[in-house]
C-alpha positions in Angstrom: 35.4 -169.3 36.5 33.3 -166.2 38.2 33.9 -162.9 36.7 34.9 -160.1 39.2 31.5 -158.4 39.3 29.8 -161.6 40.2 30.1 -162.6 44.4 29.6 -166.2 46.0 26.5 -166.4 48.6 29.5 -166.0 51.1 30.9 -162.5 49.8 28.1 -159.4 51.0 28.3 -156.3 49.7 31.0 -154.0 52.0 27.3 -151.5 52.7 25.7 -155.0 54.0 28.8 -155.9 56.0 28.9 -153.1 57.9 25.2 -152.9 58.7 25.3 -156.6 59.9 28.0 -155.9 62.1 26.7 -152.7 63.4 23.0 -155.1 64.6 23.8 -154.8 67.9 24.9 -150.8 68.4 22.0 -149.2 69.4 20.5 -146.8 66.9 21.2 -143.2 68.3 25.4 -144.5 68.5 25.5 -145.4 65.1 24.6 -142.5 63.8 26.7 -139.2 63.2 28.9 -137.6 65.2 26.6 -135.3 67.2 25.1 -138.4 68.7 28.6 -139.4 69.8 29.0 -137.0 72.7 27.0 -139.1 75.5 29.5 -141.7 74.3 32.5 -139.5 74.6 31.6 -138.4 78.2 30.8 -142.1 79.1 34.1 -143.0 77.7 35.5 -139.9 79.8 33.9 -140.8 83.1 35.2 -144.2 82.8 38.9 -142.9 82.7 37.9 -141.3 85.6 36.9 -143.5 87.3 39.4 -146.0 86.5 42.2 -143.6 87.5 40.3 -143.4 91.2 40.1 -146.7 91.4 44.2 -147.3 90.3 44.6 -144.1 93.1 42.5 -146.1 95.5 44.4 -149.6 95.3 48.0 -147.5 95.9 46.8 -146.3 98.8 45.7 -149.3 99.9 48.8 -151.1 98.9 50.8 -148.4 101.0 48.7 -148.7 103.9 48.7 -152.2 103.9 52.2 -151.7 104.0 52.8 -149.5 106.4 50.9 -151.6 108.8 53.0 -154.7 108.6 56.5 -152.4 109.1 54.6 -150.9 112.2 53.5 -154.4 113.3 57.1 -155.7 112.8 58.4 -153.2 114.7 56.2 -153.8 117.6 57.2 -157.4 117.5 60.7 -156.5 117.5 60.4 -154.6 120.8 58.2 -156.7 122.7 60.9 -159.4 122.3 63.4 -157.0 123.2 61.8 -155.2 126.3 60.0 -158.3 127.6 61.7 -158.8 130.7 61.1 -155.1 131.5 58.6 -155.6 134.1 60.2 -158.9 135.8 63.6 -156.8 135.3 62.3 -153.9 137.5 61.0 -156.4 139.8 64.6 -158.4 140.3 66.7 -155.0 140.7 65.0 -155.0 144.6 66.7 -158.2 144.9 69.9 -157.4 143.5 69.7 -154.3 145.6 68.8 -155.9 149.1 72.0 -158.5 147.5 74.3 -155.7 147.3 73.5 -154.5 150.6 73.7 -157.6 152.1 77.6 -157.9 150.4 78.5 -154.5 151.8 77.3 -154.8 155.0 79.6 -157.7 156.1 82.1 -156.1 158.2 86.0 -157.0 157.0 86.6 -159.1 160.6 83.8 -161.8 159.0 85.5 -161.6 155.8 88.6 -162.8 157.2 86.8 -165.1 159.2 87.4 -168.9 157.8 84.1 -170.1 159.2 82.1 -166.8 157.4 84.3 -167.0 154.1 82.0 -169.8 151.9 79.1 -167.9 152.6 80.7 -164.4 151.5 82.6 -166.1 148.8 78.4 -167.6 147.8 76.7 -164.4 148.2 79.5 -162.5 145.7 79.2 -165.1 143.3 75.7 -164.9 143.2 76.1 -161.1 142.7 78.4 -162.0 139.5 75.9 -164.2 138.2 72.8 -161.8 138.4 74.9 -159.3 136.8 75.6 -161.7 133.8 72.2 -162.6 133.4 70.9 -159.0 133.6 73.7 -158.2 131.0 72.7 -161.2 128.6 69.0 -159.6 128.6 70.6 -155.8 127.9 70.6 -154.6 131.3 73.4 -152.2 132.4 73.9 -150.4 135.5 73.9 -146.7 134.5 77.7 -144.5 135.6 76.6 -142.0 138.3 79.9 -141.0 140.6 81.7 -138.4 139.8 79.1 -137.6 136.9 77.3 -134.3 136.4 73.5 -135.0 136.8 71.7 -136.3 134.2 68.0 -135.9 134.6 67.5 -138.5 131.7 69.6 -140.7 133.9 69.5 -139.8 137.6 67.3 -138.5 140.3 68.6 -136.2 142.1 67.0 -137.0 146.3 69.2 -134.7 147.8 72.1 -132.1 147.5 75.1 -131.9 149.9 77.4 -129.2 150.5 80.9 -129.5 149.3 84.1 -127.8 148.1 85.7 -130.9 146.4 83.1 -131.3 144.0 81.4 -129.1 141.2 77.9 -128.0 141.6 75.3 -130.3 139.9 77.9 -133.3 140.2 76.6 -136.7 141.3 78.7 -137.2 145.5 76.7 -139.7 146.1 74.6 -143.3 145.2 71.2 -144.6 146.8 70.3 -146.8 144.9 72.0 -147.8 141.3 70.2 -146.7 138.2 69.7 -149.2 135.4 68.9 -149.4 130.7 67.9 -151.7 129.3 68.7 -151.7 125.9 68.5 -147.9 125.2 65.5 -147.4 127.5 65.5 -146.2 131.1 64.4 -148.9 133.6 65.6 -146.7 137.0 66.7 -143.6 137.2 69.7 -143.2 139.5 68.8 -142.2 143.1 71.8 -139.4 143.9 73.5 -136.7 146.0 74.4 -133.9 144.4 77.1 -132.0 145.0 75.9 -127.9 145.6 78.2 -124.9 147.0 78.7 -125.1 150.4 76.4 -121.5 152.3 
């Protein structure tokens, strides 16, 4: 048996351990401590940087997103506002429609050769209407309303002593939302004080 104070070729001395290990440390870091400054502030810079870096990726990440709630968003209301254009496009039509319905004098209405087409043309009103609800468009309330210049457009004013000032008298043309946005304003009388 070895005594204590002999070693095996694998056992070093702990002095020669450390100075193999140490091989590959350049010189001027393995030497005292006022050497180890430039390694301190390298060390430092590092954390530095490092904590930029972990700023940089956040901001990124929040950005990022950001970008995709905006871009939902957009997609949700370009499938909901569409049919905007084509919308503003059809309310002539349902307009010259409406006309058409009110201008048939009550003697045709009665008429039995004139009623099919009547009883047609008002169920084709019905049906526009229903489609333009399906889509989210509504006709906006005018009569009998105060003006609403969110709403209406006032093209005229009109004397009278039945109605407050500012009230809507009168319709031109109907005003129409769709969904929560404006897709015509109202064209109204409104009432003023008579002179």
């Amino acid at each position: 048996m070895e005594s204590q104070t002999e070693m095996t070729e694998n056992e070093k001395p702990l002095d020669q351990a450390v100075e193999d290990e140490l091989k590959g440390v350049p010189e001027h870091l393995r030497e005292g401590a006022d050497d180890a400054s430039p390694l301190a502030e390298a060390l430092e810079s590092m954390k530095r940087d490092l904590e930029e870096a972990k700023q940089a990726v956040l901001y990124a990440q929040a950005e990022t997103q950001n970008v995709r709630r905006r871009l939902e968003r957009e997609k949700d209301e370009a499938r909901a506002y569409a049919a905007t254009g084509f919308a503003r496009d059809i309310l002539s039509v349902a307009d010259n429609l409406s006309r058409a319905i009110d201008a048939i004098p009550p003697a045709l209405r009665a008429d039995d050769s004139m009623k099919g087409l009547v009883i047609g043309l008002e169920a084709t009103q019905r049906e526009l209407e229903k489609v333009f609800a399906g889509h989210g468009i509504t006709r906006i309330a005018s009569m009998g309303l105060p003006l609403d210049p969110n709403q209406h457009q006032a093209m005229l004013e009109v004397p009278s002593n039945d109605h407050e000032p500012g009230t809507v008298v009168s319709e031109m043309a109907s005003g129409w939302m769709i969904k929560d946005r404006l897709l015509r304003a109202a064209m109204v009388a409104v009432a003023k004080k008579p002179d």
